[in-house]
mmCIF entry with sequence, helices, sheets and N, C-alpha, C, O atoms, coordinates in Angstrom:
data_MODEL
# 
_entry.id   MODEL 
# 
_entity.id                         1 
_entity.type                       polymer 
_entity.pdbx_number_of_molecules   1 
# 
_entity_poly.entity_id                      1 
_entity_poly.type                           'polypeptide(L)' 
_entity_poly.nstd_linkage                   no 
_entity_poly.nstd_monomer                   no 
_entity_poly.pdbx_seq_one_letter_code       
;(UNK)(UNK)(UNK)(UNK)(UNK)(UNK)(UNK)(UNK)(UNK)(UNK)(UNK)(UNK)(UNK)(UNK)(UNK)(UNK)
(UNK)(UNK)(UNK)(UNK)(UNK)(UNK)(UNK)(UNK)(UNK)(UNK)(UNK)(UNK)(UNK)(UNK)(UNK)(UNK)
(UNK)(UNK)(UNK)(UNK)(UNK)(UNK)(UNK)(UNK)(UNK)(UNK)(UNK)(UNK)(UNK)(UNK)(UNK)(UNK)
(UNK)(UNK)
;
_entity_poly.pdbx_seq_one_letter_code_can   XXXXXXXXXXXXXXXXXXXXXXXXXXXXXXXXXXXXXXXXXXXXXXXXXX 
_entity_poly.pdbx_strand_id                 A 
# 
loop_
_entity_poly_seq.entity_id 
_entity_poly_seq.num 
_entity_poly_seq.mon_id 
_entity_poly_seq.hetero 
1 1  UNK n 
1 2  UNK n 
1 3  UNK n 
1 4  UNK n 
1 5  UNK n 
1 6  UNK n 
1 7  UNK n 
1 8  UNK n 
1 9  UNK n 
1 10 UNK n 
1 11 UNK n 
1 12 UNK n 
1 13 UNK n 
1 14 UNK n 
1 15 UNK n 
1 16 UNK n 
1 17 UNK n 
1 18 UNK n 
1 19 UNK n 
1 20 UNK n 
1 21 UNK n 
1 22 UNK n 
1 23 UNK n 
1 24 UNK n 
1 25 UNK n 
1 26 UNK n 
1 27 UNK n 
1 28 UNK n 
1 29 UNK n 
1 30 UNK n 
1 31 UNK n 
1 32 UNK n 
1 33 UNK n 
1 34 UNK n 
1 35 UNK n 
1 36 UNK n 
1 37 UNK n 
1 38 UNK n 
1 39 UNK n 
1 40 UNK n 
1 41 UNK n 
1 42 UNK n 
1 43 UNK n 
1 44 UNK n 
1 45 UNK n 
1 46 UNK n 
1 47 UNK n 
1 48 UNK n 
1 49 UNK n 
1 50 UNK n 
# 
_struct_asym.id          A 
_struct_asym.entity_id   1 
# 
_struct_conf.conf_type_id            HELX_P 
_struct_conf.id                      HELX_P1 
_struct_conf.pdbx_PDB_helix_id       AA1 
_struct_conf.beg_label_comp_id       UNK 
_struct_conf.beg_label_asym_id       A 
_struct_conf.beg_label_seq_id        3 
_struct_conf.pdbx_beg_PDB_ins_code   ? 
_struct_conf.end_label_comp_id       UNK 
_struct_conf.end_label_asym_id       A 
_struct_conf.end_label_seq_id        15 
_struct_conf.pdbx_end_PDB_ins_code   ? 
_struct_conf.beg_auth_comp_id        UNK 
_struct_conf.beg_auth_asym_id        A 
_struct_conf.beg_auth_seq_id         3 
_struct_conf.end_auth_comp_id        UNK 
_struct_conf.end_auth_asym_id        A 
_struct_conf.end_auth_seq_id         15 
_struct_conf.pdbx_PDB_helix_class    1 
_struct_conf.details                 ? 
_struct_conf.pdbx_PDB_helix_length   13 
# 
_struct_conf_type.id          HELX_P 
_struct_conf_type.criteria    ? 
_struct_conf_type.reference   ? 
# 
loop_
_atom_site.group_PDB 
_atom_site.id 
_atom_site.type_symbol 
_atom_site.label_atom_id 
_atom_site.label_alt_id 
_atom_site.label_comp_id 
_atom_site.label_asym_id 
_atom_site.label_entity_id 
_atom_site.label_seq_id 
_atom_site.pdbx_PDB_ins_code 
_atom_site.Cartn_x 
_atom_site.Cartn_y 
_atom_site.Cartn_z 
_atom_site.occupancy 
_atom_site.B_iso_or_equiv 
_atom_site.pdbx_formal_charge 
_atom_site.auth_seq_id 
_atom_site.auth_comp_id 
_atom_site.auth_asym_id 
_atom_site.auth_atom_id 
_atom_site.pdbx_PDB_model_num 
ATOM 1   N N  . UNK A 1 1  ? 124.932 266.627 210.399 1.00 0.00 ? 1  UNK A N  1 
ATOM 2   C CA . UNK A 1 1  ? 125.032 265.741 209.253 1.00 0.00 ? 1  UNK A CA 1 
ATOM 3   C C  . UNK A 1 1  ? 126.507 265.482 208.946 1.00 0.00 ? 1  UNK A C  1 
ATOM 4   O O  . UNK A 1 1  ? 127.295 266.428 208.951 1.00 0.00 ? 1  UNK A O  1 
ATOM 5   N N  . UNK A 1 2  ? 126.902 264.265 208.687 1.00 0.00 ? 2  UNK A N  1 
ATOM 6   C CA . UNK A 1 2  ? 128.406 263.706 208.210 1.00 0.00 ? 2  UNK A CA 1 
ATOM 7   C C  . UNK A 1 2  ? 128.893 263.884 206.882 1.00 0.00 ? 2  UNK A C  1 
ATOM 8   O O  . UNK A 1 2  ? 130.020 263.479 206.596 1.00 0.00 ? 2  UNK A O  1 
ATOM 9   N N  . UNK A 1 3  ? 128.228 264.400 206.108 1.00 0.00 ? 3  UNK A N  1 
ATOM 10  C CA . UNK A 1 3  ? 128.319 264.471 204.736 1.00 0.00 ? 3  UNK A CA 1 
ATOM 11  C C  . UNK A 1 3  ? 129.193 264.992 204.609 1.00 0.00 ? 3  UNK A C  1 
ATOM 12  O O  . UNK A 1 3  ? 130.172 264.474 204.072 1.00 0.00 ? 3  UNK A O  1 
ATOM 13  N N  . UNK A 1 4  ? 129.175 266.733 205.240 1.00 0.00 ? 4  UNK A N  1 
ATOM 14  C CA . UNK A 1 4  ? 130.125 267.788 204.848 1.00 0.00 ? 4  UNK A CA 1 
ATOM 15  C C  . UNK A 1 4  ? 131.658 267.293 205.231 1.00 0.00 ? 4  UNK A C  1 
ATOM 16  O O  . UNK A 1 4  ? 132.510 267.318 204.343 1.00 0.00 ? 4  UNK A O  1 
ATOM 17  N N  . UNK A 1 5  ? 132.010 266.826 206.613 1.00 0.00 ? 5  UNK A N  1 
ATOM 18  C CA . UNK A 1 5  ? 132.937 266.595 207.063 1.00 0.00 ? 5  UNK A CA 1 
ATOM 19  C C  . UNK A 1 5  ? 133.800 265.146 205.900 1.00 0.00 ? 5  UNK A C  1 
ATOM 20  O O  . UNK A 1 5  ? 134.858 265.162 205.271 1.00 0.00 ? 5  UNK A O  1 
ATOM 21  N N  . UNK A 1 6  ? 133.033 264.371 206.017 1.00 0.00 ? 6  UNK A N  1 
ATOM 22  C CA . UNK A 1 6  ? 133.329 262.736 204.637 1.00 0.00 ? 6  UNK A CA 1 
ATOM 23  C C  . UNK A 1 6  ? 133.803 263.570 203.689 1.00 0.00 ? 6  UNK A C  1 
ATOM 24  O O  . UNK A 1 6  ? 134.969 263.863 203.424 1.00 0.00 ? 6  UNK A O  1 
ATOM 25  N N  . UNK A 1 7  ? 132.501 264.023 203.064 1.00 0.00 ? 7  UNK A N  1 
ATOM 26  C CA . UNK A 1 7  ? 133.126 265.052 201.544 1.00 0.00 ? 7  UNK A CA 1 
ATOM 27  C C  . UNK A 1 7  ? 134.927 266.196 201.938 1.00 0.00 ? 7  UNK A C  1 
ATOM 28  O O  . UNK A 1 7  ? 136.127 266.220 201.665 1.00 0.00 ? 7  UNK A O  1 
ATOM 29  N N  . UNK A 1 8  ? 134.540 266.462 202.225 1.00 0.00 ? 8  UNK A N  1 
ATOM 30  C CA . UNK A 1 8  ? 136.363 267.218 203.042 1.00 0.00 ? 8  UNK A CA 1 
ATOM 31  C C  . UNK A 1 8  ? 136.842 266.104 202.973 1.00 0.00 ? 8  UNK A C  1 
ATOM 32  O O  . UNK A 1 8  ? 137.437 266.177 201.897 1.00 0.00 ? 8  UNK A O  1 
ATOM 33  N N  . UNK A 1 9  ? 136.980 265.305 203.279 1.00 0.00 ? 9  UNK A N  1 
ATOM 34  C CA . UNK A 1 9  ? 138.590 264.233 203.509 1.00 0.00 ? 9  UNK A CA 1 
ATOM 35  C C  . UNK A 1 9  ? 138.745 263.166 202.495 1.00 0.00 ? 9  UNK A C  1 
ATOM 36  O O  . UNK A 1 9  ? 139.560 262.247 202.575 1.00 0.00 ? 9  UNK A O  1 
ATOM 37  N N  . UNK A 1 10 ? 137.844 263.371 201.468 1.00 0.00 ? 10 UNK A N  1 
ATOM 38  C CA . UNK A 1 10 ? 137.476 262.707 199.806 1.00 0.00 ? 10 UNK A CA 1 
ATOM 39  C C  . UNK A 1 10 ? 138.475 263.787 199.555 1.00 0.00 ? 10 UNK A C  1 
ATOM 40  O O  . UNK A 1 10 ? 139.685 263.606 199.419 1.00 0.00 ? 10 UNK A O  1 
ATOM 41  N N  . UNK A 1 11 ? 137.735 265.130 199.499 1.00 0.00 ? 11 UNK A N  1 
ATOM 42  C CA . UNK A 1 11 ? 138.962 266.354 198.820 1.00 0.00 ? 11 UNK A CA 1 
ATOM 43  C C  . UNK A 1 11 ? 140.271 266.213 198.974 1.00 0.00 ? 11 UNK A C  1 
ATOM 44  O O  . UNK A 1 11 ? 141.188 266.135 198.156 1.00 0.00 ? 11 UNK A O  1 
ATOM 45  N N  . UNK A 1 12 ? 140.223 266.181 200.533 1.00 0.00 ? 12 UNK A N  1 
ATOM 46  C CA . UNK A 1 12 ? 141.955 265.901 200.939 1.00 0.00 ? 12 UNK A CA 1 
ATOM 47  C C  . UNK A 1 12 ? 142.666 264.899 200.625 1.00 0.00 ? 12 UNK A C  1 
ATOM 48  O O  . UNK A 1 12 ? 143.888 264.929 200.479 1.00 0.00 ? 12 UNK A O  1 
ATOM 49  N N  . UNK A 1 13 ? 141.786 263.715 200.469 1.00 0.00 ? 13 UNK A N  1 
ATOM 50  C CA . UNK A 1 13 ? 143.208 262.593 199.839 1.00 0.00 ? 13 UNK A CA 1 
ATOM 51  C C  . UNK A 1 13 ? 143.469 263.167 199.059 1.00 0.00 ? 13 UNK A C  1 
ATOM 52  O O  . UNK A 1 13 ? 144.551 263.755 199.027 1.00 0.00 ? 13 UNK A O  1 
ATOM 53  N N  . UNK A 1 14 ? 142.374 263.247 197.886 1.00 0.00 ? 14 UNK A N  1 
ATOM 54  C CA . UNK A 1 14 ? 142.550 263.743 196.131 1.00 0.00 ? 14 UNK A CA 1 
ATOM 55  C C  . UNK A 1 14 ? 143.839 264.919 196.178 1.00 0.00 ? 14 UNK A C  1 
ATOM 56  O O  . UNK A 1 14 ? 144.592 264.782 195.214 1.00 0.00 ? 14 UNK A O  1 
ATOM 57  N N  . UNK A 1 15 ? 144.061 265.565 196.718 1.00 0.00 ? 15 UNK A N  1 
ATOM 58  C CA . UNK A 1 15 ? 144.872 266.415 196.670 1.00 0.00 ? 15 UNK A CA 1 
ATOM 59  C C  . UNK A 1 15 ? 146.051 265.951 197.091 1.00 0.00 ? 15 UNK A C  1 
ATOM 60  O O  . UNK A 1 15 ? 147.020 266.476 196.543 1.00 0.00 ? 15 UNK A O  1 
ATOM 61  N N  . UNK A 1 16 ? 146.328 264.942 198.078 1.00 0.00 ? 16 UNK A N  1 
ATOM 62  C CA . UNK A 1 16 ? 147.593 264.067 198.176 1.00 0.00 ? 16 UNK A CA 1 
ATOM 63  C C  . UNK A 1 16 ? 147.631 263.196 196.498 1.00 0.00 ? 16 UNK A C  1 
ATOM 64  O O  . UNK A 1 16 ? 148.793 263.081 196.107 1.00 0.00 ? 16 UNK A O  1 
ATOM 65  N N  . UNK A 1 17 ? 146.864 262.765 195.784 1.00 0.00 ? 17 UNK A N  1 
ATOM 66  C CA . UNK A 1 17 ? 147.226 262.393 194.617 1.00 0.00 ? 17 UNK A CA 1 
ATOM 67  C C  . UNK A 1 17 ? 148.038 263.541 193.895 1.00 0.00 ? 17 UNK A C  1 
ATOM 68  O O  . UNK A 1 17 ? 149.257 263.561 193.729 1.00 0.00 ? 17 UNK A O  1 
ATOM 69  N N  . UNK A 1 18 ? 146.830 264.792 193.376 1.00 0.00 ? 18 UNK A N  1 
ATOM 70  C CA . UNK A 1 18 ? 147.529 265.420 192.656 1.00 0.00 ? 18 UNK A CA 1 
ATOM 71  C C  . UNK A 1 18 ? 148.159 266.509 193.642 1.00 0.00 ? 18 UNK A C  1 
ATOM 72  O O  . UNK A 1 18 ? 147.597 267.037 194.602 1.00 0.00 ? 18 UNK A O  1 
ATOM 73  N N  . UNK A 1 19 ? 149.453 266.718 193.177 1.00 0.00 ? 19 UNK A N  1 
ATOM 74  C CA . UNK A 1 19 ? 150.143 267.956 194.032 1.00 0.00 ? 19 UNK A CA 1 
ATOM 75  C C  . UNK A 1 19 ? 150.968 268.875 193.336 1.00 0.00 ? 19 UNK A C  1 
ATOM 76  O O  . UNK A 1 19 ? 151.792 269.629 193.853 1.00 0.00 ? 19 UNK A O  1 
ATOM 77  N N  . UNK A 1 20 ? 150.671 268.756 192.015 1.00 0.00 ? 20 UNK A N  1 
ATOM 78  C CA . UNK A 1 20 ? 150.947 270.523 191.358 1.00 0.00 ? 20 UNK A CA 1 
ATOM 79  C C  . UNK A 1 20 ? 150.160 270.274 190.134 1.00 0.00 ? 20 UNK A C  1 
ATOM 80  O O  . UNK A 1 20 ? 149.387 269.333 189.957 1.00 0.00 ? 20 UNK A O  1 
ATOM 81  N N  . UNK A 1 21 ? 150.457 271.262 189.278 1.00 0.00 ? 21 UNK A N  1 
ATOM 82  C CA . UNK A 1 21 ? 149.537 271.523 188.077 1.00 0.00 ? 21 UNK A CA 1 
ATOM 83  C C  . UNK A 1 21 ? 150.089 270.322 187.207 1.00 0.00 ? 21 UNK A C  1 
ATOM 84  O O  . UNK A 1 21 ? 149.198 269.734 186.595 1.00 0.00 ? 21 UNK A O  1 
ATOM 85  N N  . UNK A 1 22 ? 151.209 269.895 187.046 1.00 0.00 ? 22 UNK A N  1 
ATOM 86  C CA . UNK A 1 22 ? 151.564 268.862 186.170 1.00 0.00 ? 22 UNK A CA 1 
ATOM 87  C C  . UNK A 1 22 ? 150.891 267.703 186.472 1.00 0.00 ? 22 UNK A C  1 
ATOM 88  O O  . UNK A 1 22 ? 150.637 266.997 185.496 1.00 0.00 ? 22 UNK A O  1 
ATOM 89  N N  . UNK A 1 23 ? 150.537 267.313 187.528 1.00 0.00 ? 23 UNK A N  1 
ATOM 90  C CA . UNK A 1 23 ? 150.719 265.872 188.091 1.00 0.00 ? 23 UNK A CA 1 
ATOM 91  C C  . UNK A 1 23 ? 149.020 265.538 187.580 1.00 0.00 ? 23 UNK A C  1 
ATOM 92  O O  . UNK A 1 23 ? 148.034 266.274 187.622 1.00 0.00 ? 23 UNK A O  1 
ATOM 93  N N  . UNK A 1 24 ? 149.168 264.179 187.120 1.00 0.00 ? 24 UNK A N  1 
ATOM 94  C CA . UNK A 1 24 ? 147.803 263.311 187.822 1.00 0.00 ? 24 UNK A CA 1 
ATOM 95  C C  . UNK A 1 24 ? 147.157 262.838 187.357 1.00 0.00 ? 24 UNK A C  1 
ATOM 96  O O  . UNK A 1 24 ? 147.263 262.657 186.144 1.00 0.00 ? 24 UNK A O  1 
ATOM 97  N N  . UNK A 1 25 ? 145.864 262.259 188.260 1.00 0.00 ? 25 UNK A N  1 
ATOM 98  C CA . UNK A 1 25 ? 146.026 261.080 188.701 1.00 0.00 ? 25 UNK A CA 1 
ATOM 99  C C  . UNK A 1 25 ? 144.085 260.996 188.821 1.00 0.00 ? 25 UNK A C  1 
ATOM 100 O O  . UNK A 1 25 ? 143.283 261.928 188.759 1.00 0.00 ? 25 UNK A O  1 
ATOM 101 N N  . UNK A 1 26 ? 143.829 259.485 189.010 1.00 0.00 ? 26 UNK A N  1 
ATOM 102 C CA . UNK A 1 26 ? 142.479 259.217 189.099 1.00 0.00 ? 26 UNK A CA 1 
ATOM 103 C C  . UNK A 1 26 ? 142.028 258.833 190.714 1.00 0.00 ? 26 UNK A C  1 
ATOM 104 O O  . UNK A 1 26 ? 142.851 258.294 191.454 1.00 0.00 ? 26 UNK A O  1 
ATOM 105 N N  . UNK A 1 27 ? 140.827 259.119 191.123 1.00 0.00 ? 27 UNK A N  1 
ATOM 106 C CA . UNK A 1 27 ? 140.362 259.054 192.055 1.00 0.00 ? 27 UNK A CA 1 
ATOM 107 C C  . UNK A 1 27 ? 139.257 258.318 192.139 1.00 0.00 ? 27 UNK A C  1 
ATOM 108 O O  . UNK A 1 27 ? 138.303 258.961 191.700 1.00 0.00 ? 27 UNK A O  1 
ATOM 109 N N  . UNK A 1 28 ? 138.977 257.309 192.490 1.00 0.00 ? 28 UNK A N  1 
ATOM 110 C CA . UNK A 1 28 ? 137.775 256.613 192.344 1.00 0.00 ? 28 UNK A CA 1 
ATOM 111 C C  . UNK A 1 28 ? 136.841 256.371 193.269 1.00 0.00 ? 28 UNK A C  1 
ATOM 112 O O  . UNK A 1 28 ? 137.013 255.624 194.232 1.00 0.00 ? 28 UNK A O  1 
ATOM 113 N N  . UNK A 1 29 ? 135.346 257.270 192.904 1.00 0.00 ? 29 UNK A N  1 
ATOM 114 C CA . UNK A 1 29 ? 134.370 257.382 194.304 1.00 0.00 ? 29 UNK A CA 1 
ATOM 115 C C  . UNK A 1 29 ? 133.598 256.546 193.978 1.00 0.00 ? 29 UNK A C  1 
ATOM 116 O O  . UNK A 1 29 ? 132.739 256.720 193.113 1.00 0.00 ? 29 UNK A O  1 
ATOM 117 N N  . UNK A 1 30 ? 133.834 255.147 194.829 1.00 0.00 ? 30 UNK A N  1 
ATOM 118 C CA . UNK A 1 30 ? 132.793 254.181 194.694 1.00 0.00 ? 30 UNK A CA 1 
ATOM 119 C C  . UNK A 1 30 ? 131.474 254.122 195.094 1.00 0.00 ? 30 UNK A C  1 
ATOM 120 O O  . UNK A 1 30 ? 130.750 253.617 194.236 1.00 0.00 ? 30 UNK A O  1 
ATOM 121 N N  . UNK A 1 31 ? 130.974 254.429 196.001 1.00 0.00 ? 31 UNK A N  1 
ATOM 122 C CA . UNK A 1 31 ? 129.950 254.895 196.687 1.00 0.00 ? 31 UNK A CA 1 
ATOM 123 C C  . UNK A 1 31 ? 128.639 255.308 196.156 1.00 0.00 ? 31 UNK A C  1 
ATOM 124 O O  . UNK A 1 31 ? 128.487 256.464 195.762 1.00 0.00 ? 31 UNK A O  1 
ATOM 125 N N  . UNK A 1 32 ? 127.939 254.679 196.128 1.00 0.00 ? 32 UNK A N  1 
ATOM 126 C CA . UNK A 1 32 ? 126.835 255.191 195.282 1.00 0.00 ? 32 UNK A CA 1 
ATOM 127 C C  . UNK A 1 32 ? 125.688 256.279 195.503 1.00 0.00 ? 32 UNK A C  1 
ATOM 128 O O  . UNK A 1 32 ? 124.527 256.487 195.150 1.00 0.00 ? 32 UNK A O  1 
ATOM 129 N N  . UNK A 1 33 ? 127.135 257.110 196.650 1.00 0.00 ? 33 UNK A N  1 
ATOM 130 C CA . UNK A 1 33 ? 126.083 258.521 197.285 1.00 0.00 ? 33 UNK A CA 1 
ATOM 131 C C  . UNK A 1 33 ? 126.635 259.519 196.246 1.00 0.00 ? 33 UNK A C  1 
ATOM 132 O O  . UNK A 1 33 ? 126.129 260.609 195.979 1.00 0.00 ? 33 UNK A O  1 
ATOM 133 N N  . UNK A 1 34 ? 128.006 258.865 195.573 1.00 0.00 ? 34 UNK A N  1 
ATOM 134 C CA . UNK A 1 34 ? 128.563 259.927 194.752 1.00 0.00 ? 34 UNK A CA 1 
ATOM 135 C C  . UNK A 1 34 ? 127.833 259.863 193.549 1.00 0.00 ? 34 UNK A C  1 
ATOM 136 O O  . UNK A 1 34 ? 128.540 260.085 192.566 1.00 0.00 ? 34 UNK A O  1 
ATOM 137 N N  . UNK A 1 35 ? 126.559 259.616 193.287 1.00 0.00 ? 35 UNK A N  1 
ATOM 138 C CA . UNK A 1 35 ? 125.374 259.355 191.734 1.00 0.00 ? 35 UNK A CA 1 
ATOM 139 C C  . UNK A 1 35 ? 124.830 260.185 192.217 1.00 0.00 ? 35 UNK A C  1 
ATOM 140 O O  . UNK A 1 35 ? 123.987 260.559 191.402 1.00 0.00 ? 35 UNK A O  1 
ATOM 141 N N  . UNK A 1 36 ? 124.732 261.127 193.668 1.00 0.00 ? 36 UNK A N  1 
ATOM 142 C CA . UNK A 1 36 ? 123.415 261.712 193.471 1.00 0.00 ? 36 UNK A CA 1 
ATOM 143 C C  . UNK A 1 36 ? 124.108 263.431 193.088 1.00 0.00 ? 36 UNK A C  1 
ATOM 144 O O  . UNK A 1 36 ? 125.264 263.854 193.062 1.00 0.00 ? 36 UNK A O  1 
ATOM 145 N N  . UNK A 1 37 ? 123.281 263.833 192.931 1.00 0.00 ? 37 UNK A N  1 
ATOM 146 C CA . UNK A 1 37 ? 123.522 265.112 192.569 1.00 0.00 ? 37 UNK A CA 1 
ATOM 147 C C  . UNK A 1 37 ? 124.017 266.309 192.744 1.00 0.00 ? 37 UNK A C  1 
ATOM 148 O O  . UNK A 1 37 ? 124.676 267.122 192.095 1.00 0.00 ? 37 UNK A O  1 
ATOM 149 N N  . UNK A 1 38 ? 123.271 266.169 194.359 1.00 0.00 ? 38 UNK A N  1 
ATOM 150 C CA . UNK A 1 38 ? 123.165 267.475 195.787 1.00 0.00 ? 38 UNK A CA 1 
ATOM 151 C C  . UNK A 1 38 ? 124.708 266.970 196.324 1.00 0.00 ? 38 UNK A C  1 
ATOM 152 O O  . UNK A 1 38 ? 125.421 267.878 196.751 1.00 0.00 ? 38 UNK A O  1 
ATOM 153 N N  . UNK A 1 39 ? 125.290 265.543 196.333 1.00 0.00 ? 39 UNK A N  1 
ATOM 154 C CA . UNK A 1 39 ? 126.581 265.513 196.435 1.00 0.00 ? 39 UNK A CA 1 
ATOM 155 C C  . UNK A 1 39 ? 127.283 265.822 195.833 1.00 0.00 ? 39 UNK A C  1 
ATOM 156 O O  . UNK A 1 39 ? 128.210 266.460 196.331 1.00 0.00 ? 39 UNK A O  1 
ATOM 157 N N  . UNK A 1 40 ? 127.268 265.523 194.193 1.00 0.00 ? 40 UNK A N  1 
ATOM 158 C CA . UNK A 1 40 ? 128.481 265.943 193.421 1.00 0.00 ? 40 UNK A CA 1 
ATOM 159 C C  . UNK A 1 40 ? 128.726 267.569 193.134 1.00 0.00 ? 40 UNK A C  1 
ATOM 160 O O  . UNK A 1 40 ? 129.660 268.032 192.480 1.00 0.00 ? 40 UNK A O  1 
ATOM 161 N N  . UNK A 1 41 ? 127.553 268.394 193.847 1.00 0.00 ? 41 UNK A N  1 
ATOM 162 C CA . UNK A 1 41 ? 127.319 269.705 193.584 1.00 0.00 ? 41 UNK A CA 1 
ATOM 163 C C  . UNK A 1 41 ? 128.243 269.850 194.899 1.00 0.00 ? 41 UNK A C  1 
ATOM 164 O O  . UNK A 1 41 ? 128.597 271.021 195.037 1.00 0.00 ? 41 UNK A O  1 
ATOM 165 N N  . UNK A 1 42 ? 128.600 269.226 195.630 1.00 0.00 ? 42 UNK A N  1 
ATOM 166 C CA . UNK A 1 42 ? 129.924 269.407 196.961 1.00 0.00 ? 42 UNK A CA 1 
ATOM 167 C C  . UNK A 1 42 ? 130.958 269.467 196.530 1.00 0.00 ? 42 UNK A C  1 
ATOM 168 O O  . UNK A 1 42 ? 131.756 270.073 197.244 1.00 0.00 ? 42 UNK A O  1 
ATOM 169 N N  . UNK A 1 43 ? 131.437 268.975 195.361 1.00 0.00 ? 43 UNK A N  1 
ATOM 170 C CA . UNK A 1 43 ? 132.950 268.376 195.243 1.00 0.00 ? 43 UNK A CA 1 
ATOM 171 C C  . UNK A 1 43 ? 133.078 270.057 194.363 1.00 0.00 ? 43 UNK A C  1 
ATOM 172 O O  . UNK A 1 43 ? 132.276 270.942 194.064 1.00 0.00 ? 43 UNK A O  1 
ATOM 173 N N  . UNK A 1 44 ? 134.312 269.869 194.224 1.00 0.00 ? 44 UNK A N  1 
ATOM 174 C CA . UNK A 1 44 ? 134.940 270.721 193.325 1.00 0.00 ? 44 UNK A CA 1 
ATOM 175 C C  . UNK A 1 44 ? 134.582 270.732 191.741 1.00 0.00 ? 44 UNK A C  1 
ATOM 176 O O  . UNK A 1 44 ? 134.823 269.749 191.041 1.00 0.00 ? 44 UNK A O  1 
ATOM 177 N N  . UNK A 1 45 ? 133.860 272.168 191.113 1.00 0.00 ? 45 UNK A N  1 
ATOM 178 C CA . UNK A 1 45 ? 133.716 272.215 189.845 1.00 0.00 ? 45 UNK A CA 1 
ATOM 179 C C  . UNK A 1 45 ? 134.801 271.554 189.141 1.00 0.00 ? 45 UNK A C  1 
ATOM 180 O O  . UNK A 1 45 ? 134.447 270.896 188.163 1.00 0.00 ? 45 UNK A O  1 
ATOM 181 N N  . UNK A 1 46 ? 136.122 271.578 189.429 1.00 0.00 ? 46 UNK A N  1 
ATOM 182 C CA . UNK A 1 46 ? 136.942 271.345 187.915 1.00 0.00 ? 46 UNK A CA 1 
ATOM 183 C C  . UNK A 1 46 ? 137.139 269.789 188.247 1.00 0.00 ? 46 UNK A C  1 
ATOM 184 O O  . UNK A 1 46 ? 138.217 269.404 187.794 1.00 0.00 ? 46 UNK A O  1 
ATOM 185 N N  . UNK A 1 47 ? 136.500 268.891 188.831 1.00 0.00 ? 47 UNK A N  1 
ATOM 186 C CA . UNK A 1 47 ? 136.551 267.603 188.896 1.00 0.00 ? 47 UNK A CA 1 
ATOM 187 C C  . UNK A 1 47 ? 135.457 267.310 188.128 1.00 0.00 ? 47 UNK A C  1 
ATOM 188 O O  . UNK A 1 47 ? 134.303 267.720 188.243 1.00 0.00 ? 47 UNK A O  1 
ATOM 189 N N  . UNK A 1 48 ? 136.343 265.925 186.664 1.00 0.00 ? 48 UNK A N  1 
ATOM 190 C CA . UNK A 1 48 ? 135.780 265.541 186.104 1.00 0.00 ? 48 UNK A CA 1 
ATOM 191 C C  . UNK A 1 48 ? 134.662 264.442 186.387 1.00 0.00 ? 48 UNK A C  1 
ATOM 192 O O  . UNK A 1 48 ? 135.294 263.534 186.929 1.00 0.00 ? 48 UNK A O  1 
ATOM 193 N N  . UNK A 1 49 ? 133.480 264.099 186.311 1.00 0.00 ? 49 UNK A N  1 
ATOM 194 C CA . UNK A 1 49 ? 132.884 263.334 186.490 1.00 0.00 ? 49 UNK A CA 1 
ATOM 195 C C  . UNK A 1 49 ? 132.413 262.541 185.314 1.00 0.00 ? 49 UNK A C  1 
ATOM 196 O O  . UNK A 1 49 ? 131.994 263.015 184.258 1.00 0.00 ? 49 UNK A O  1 
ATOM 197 N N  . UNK A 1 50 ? 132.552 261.073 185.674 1.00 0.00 ? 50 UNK A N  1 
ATOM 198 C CA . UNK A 1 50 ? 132.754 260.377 184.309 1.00 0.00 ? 50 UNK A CA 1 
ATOM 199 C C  . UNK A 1 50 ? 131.476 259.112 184.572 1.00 0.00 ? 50 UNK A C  1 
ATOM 200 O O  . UNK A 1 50 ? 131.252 258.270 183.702 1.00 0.00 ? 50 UNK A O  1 
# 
């Protein structure tokens, strides 16, 4: 499945946005795989979802 590997390199830009505790910045997951659930339970807890 491609999910796991996609989801990893979503993480990795995001982390070229923010790059220390001061910084940052918005990330915008257009995708309307990022509504479902079992995905957003992939990403990182301290990412806000709005």
């Amino acid at each position: 499945m491609y999910l796991y590997p996609g989801l990893q390199k979503v993480v990795q830009a995001a982390g070229r946005v923010i790059r220390t505790e001061r910084d940052q910045g918005v990330v915008h997951l257009i995708d309307d795989r990022y509504r479902r659930a079992d995905v957003r339970r992939l990403l990182p807890r301290w990412w806000q979802v709005r």
